[in-house]
Structures are given as structure tokens and as C-alpha cells.
C-alpha positions in Angstrom: 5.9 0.0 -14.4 5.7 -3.4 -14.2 2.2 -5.1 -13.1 4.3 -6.8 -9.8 5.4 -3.3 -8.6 2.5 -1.0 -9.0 1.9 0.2 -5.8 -2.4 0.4 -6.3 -2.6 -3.4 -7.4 -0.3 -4.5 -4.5 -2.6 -2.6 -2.2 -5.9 -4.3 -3.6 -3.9 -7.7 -3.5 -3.4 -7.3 0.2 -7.2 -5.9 1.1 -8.5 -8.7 -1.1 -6.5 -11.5 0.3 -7.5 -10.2 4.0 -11.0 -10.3 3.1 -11.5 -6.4 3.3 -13.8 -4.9 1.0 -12.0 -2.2 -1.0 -12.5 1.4 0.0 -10.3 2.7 -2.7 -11.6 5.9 -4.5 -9.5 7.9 -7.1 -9.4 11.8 -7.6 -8.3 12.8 -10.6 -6.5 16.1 -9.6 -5.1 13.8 -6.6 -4.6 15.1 -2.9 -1.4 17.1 -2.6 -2.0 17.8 1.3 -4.4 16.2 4.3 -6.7 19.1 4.3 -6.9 18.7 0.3 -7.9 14.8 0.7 -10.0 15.4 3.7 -12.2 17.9 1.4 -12.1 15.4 -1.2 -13.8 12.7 1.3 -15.4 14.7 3.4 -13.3 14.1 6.8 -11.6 16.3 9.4 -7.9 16.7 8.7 -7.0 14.8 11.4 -8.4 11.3 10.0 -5.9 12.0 6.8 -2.9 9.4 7.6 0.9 11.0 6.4 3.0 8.5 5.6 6.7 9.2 6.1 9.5 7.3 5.1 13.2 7.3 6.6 16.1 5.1 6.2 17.3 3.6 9.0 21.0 1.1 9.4 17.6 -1.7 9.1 16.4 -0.7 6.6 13.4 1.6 5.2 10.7 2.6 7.6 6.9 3.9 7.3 5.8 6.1 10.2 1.8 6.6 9.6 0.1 9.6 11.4 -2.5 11.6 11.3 -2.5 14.5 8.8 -2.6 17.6 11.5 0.5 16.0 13.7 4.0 16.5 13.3 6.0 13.4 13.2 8.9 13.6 16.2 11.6 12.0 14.3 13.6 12.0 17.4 11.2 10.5 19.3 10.9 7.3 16.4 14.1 6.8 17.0 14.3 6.6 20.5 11.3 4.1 20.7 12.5 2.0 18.3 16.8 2.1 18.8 17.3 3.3 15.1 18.7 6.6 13.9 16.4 8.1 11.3 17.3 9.6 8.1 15.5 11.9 5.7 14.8 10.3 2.3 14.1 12.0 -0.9 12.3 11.4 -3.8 14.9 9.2 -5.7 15.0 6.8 -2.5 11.6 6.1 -2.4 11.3 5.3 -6.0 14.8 3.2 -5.9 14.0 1.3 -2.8 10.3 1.2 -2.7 8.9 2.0 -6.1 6.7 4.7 -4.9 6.4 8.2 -5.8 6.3 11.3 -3.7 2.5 11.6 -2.3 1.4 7.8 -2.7 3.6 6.2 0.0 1.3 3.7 1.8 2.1 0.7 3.9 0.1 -1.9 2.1 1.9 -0.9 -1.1 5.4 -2.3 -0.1 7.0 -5.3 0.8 6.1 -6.8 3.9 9.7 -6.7 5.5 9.7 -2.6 5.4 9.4 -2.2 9.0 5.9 0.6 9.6 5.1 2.1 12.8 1.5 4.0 12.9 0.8 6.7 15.8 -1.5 5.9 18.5 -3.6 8.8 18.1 -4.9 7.8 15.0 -6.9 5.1 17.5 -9.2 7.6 18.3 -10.5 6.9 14.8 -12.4 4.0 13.9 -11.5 4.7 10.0 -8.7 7.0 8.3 -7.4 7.8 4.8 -4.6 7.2 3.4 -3.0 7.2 0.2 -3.4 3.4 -1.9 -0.1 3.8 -3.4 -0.7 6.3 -6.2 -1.4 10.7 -5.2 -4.4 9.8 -6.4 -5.7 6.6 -4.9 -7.0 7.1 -1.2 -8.0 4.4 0.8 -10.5 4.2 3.7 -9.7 1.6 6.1 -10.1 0.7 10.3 -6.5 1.7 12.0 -6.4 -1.4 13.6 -7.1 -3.4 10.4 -4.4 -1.5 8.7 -2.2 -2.1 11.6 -3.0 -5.9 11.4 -2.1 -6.2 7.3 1.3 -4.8 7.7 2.3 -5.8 11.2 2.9 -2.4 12.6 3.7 -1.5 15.7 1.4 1.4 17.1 3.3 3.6 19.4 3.4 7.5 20.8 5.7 9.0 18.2 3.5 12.4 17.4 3.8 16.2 18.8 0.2 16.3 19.1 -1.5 18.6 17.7 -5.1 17.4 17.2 
């Protein structure tokens, strides 16, 4: 992979060029689900941030939440006026150069449109994956909300 694409060094680029320190930490055997990386850093589940990605007619879209919530994909839609489609694995390689379990906001081009859930807000700091399964990175929601201009909106069937 080429040095302008990997996902971990485009994350870094981004905290280091908005001053944050780096919170990155690795784990070898990665973090297949939230309650797997919330062990790993010693969090509840629900401070684990999913990120999902659809395709939309605009384009690719990021929907961050927390770990124990279930995304309402009609309810994304709705907020936003965009039908939603379910991506796979060769989609988000093709179109985003990530793989399967490192899909982070901070790791893609700043045109891919990311919405995060408001209920992360009740966390000063989550987790989320730095681009890679096993790169997590700790950071303040409203921080990470500011370094890829996301919108923050209801969009969960709450569960935490």
C-alpha cells in the first residue's frame, strides 16, 4: 500500500496537524467486536465507536456510534435526504482504501461526508479504530467531530 493511502499514517497526519497528541495504541490480535476492544482498553462497551459505511447517490458516508447501539439506517436517511446502501468489503477497499474492521473517519478523504451519534456526547473520550483492526484511537467526541466536519445527530436505536 502506498505511504499516501495508509489509513494509520493519514490518521496521525490529521491528529498531528490539529495539534492533538496521539492516543493511538496497537493490539496485536486486533479488536474484532466493541466488547473485544473495550477489554483491550479497559472501557465500557458503550465508549467503543462502530463505524459504518454506506453509499449514498452523494457519495460514501461514515455513521460513527457507540459500540452497544444499533445504527437506524432508516432514520440516517431520513435526517440527512439520502437513501442508504449496504457496502461490502470490496467497496470499502475500492472507494476508501480501508479494510473491514479499521474504518475510521480520520482515515479518509475529507469530502466523505461522516455523521457521529449524539449519544456518544455523553462521553468525554471514545475508541475507535485508527484505520487499521488493530490501531485504536482514543480521542474527545467533539474533537473528533471537529477534524472531520461531522455532523452529530440522533440516528441510534438506543440501547445504552
Amino acid at each position: 500500500m502506498a505511504e499516501d493511502r495508509d489509513p494509520l499514517q493519514k490518521v496521525r497526519q490529521k491528529l498531528h496537524a490539529s495539534g492533538i497528541d496521539e492516543t493511538i495504541q496497537q493490539f496485536e490480535q486486533g479488536a474484532h467486536t466493541a466488547a473485544d476492544a473495550a477489554k483491550a482498553v479497559g472501557c465500557e462497551v458503550a465508549q467503543i465507536a462502530k463505524s459504518i459505511v454506506f453509499d449514498t447517490n452523494a457519495g460514501p458516508l461514515i455513521v460513527v456510534a457507540s459500540g452497544v447501539n444499533r445504527v437506524n439506517k432508516r432514520l440516517v436517511g431520513d435526517s440527512i435526504g439520502l437513501k442508504l446502501y449496504t457496502v461490502g468489503p470490496d467497496y470499502l477497499r475500492e472507494r476508501l482504501s480501508l479494510e473491514p474492521g479499521g474504518i475510521s473517519p480520520l482515515a479518509v478523504d475529507p469530502e466523505v461526508r461522516t455523521i457521529i451519534d449524539r449519544t456518544l456526547l455523553r462521553f468525554d473520550r471514545i475508541w475507535l479504530s485508527a484505520g487499521t483492526p488493530s490501531h485504536l484511537l482514543n480521542i474527545n467526541v467533539a474533537a473528533l467531530g471537529n477534524l472531520c466536519h461531522a455532523q452529530i445527530i440522533a440516528i441510534c436505536d438506543e440501547q445504552s
